[in-house]
N, C-alpha and C positions, 0 to 999 in steps of 0.2 A: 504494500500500500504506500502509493507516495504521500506526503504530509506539505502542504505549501502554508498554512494559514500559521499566524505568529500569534503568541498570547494575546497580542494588541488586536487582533483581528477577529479574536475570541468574541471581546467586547465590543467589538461593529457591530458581530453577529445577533446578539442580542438586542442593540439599542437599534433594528429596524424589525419590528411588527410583520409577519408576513395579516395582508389586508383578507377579508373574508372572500375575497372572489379570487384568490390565489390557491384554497384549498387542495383543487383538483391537480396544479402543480407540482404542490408538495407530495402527495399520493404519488405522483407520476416518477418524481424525484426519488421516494422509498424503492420503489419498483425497480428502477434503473440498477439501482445500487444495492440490492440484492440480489439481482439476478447478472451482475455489471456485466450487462449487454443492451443494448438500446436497440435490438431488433428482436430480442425475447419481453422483452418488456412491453415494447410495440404490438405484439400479437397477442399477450395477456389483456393489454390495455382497449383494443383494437381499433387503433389508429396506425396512421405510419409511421418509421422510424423518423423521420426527416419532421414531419408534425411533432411526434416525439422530441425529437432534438431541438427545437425552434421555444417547444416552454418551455426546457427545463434552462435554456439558455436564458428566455423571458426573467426567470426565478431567479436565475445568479444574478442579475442584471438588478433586479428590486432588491435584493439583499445586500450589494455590491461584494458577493465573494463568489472564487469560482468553488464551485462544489465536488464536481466530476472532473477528473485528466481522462482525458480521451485519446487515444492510439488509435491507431489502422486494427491493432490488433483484439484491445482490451479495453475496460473501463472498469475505471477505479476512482474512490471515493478518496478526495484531498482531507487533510484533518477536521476544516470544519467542515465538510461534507459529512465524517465521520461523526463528530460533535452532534449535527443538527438531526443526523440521523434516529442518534441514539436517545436524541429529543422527545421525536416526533412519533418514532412506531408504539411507544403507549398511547399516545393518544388517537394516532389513526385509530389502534384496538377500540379504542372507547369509542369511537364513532361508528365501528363493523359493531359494537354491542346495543349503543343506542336504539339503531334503527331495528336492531333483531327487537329488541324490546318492543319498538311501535311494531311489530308483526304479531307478538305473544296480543298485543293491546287488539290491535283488530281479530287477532282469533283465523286470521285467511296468509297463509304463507306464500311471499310473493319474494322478486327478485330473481338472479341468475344463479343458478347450483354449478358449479364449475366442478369437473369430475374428472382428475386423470385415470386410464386404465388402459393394460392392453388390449390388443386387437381380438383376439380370444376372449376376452371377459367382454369386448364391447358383442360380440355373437350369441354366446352362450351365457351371460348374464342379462343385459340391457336388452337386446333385441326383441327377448320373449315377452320385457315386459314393459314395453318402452310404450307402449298404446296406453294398456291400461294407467301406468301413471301420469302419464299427458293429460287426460280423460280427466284424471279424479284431482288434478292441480293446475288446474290451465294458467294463472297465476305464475307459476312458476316456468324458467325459461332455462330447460336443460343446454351446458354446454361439454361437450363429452369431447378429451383431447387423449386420441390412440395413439399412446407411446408406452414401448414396454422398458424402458428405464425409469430406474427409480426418478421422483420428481420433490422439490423441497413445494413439500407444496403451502407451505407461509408464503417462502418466499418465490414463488410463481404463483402465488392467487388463487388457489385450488382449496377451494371448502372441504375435498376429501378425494382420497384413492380407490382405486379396488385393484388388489395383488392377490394373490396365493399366501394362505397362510402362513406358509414353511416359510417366508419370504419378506413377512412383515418386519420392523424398525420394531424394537421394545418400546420407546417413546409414546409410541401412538396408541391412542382407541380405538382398539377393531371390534366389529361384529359381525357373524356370519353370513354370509348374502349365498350362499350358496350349500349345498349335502355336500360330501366327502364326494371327490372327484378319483379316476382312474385315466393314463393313455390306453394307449388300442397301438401297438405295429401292425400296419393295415396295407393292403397291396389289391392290386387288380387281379380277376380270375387269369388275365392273358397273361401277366407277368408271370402269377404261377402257373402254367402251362411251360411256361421257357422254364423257371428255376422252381426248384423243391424247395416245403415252406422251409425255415428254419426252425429247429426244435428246440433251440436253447441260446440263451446271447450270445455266445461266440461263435455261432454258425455266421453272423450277422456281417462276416469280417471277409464274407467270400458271396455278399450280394450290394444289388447296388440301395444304396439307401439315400434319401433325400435330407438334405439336413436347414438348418433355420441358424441364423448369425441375428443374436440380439444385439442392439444399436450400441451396448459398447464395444462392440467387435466381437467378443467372443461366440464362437460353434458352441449350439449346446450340444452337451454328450447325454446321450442316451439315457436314461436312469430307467433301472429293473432292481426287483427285492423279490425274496423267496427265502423261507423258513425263519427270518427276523435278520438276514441278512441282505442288507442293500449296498449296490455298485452300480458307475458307469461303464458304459461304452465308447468308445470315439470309434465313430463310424467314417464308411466314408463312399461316395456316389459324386452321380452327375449333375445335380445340381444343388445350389447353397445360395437362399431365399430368406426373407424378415417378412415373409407374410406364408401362416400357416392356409390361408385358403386358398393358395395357387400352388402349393406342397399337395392339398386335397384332391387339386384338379390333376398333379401331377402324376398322384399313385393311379387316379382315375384312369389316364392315359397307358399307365403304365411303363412309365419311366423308372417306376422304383419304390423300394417300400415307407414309408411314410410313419414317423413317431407323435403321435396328434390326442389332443385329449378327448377322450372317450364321446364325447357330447356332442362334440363337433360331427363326428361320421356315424352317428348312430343310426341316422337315416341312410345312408349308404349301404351299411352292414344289413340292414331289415332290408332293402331292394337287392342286393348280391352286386352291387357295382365295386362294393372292394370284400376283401375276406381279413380275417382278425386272424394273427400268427401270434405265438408267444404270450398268450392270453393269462394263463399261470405264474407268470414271468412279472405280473403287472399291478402290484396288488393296490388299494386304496389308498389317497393319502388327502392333507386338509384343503379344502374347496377353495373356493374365495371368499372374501372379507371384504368388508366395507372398514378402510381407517380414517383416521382424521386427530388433529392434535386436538392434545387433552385443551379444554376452553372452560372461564369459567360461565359462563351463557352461551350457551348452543344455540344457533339458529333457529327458527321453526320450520325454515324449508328440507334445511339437514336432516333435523328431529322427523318430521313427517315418511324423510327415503329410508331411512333405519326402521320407520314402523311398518312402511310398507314394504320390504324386503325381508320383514318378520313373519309379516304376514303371511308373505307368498311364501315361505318356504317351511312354513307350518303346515300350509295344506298341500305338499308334495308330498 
């Protein structure tokens, strides 16, 4: 972090008031500086980087200090940038609690639910029941952002996650949005007509398998359990994809065999478009979860998807 601002500049900072209609600056300013990117904070925000860049420029300019150094590469917060920061995010908090409060007040849960989650939980969790809760909170305005890395979600804007349990931050409050999940290694009848199934993990190492790169680069390997013992595999094939439903379309074709959560091909499985190999191989583990940091007032729009994802998965 570079540091530009002098003790004497401390006391500037304070003897200029930022005015009531500068609010939305300062907000935009936290954002920048948590996330020190002014093109991720621009798509939280959803405005443009360049609109982005022109307030927060506005903000130093009414403050007379600069806040942010800015690089080609990076951004980072100058000491009173850092100072005003650490200002300011209690009381933004106070104002995300405020309003939650005028929501408890009218009784009707309104505003924007920002939801990071993978592409798999946006299918197999959301999808099913993404009507029904439209339907029963038109009020509220789902905005669901499909990335399967982790996300700070304070500090990117996100009222809450949905991961895989094994998977979650101890920090957080989770609750179950989801039953104990299983994969499927699933393949096309034509593929097995070329190759014999495989009867056990390490057959896996002499067919061709499709594999999935999470966005921080790493291949996932394989995961199998049998008798209270669990281990991976590094596999390996002709194609390597970050989208499990063109992996689906791929076993389909018969390119190769496909390691996918159970949920996902279960309709395939019940029509014979792909067949289930290694099924023993495969045992249960924790579903998904809804987290979100621990608060001391919860939304009522949050509070509502937790009860309604209580709900739905009482009556499965």
């Amino acid at each position: 972090m570079i540091y530009e601002a002098s003790l004497h500049n401390r006391s500037r900072l304070t003897a200029y008031p930022v005015a009531p209609d500068q609010l939305p600056a300062v907000a935009a300013f936290a954002r920048v500086a948590q996330l020190a990117s002014f093109s991720k904070a621009a798509a939280t925000l959803g405005v443009s980087p360049s609109a982005l860049s022109q307030t927060i420029r506005a903000l130093e300019a009414r403050l007379g200090l600069r806040l942010l150094n800015r690089t080609t590469r990076r951004v980072g917060v100058t000491e009173a940038g850092a100072l005003f920061l650490q200002r300011i995010l209690p009381a933004l908090e106070q104002f995300t609690t405020a309003f939650s409060e005028l929501d408890e007040l009218r009784g009707t849960p309104t505003g924007t639910l920002r939801i990071s989650l993978p592409r798999t939980a946006m299918t197999t969790v959301v999808a099913p029941a993404l009507r029904d809760f439209c339907d029963a909170y038109p009020q509220i305005r789902l905005e669901l952002i499909a990335d399967d890395r982790f996300v700070d979600l304070i500090g990117e804007g996100f009222d809450a996650g949905i991961r895989l349990g094994e998977r979650l931050a101890q920090d957080m409050v989770a609750v179950r949005a989801t039953r104990e999940q299983r994969s499927a290694v699933v393949g096309s009848p034509e593929y097995f007509e070329r190759h014999p199934p495989p009867l056990q993990p390490a057959d896996l190492h002499r067919h061709r398998c499709l594999r999935f790169r999470f966005t921080s680069g790493v291949i996932y390997r394989w995961e199998f359990g049998r008798a209270g013992q669990e281990f991976e595999i590094d596999v390996d094939g002709p194609l390597i994809c970050n989208d499990n439903a063109l992996m689906q379309v791929a076993a389909k074709q018969g390119v190769g065999l496909a390691h996918l959560m159970e949920d996902l091909v279960r309709e395939d499985l019940a029509s014979g478009a792909l067949v289930r190999v290694l099924e023993d191989w495969c045992p249960p583990f924790p579903g998904f979860y809804l987290y979100y940091p621990s608060r001391a007032q919860m939304p009522l729009k949050l509070r509502v998807l937790i009860d309604f994802l209580a709900a739905r998965l009482s009556s499965t």
